[in-house]
C-alpha positions as CSV (number, residue, x, y, z in Angstrom):
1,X,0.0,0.0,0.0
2,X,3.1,2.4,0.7
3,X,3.9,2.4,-2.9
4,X,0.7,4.0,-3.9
5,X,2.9,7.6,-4.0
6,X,4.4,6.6,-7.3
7,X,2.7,7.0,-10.6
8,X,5.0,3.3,-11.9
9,X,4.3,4.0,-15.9
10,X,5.6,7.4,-15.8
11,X,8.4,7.4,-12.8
12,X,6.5,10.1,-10.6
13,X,5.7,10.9,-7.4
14,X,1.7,11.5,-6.8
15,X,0.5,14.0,-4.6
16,X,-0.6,13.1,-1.3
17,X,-4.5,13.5,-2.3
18,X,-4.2,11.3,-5.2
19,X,-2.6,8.4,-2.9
20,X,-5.4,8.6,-0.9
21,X,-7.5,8.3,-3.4
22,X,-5.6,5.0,-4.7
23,X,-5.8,4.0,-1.2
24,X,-9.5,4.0,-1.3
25,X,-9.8,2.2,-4.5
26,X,-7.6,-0.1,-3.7
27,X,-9.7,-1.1,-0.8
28,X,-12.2,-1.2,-1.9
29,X,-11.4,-3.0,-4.5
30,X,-10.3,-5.6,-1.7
31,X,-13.4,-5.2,-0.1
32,X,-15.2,-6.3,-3.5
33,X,-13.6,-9.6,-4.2
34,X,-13.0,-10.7,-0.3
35,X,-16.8,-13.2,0.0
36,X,-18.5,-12.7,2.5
37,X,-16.4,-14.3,5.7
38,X,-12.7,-13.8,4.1
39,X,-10.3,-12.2,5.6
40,X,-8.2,-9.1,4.3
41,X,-5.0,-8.0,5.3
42,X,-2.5,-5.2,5.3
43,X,0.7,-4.2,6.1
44,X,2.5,-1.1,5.0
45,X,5.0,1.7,6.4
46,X,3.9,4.5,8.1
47,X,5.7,8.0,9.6
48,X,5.5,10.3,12.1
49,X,6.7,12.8,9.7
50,X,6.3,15.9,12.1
51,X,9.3,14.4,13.7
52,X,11.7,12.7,10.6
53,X,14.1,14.0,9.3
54,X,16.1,11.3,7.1
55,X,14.6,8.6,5.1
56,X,17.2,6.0,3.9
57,X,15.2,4.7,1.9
58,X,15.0,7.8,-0.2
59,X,17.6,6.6,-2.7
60,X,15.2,3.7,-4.3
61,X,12.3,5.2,-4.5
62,X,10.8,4.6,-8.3
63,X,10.4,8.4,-9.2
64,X,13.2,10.3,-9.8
65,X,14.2,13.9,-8.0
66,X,10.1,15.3,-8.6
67,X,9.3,14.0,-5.0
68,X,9.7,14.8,-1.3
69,X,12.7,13.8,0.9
70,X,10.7,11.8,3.2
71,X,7.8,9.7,1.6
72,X,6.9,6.1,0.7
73,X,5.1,5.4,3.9
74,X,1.6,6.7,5.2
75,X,1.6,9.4,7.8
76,X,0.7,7.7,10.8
77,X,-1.8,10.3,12.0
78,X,-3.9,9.3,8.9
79,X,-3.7,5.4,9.7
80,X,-6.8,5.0,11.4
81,X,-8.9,6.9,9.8
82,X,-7.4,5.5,6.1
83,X,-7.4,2.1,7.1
84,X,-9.2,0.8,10.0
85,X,-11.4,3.4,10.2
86,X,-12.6,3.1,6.1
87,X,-12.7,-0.6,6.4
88,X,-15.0,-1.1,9.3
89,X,-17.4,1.5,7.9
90,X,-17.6,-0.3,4.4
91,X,-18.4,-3.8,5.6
92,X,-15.9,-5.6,7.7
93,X,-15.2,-6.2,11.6
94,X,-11.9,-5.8,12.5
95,X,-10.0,-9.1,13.7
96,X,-8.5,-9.0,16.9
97,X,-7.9,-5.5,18.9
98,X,-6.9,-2.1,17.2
99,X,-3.8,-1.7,19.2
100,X,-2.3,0.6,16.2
101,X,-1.5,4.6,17.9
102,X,0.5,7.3,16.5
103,X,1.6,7.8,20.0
104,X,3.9,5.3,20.1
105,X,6.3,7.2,17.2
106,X,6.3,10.3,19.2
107,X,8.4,9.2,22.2
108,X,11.7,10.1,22.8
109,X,12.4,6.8,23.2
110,X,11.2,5.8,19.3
111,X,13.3,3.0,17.8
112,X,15.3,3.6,14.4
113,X,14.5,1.3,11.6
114,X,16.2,0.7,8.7
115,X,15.0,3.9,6.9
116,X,15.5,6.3,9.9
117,X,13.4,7.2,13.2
118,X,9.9,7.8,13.4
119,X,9.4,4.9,10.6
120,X,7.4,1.9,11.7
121,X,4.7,0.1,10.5
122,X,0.6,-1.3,10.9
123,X,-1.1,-4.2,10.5
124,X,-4.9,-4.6,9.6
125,X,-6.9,-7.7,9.8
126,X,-10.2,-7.3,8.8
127,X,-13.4,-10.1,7.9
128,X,-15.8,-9.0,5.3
129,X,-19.1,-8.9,6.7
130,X,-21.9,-11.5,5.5
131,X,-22.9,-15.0,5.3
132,X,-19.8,-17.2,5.0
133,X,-20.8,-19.2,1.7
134,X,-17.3,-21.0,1.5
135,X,-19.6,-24.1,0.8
136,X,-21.8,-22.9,-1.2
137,X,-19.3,-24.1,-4.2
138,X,-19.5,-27.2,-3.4
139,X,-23.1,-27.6,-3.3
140,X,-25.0,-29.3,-6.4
């Protein structure tokens, strides 16, 4: 989902609006072939990008010069409402507790990943709402 901020034909960074747009297609485009009891799941970077300052990264991104310094990853103050939030108000019930916070990037104490601090990531686990007709195949 992180590399949504790269138009891959062309070699270009797309602005933050855009990717959130492809964000919501894209899950909703999950959403739409997920049946009814499946699961979907995601997993992608996010940033407390108030607070970064380096992203090692940086050097492999797809698009060449026309971007930010820091990008590639979601802003972790959009996380919930991009991802958990969108998700469970278009038809599925979260798996498991949200334990996802931005709060836990803005410590002093943050750990450094490999692209710099204030980089982490999120998981998402979600069931599609709806009669679970994984049988229903199979019946003549």
């Amino acid at each position: 989902m992180e590399h949504l901020d790269t138009d891959l034909r062309h070699r270009r960074y797309v602005p933050y609006e855009q990717q959130q747009e492809r964000s919501a297609q894209a899950l909703r485009e999950m959403i739409r072939v997920a049946r009814p009891g499946g699961h979907i799941y995601i997993t992608s970077d996010c940033c407390d990008y108030t607070r970064a300052t380096k992203d090692a990264w940086r050097i492999h991104y797809y698009f060449e010069g026309d971007g930010p310094e820091l990008s590639g990853a979601w802003p972790a103050s959009d996380v919930q409402e991009m991802f958990y939030d969108y998700l469970t108000e278009h038809g599925c019930s979260l798996v498991g507790p949200n334990t996802f916070s931005p709060s836990d990037l803005a410590g002093d104490e943050t750990f450094e990943t490999f692209r710099g601090p204030f980089f982490s990531a999120f998981v998402v686990l979600v069931r599609k709402n709806g009669a679970d007709h994984a049988g229903a195949r199979f019946a003549r």
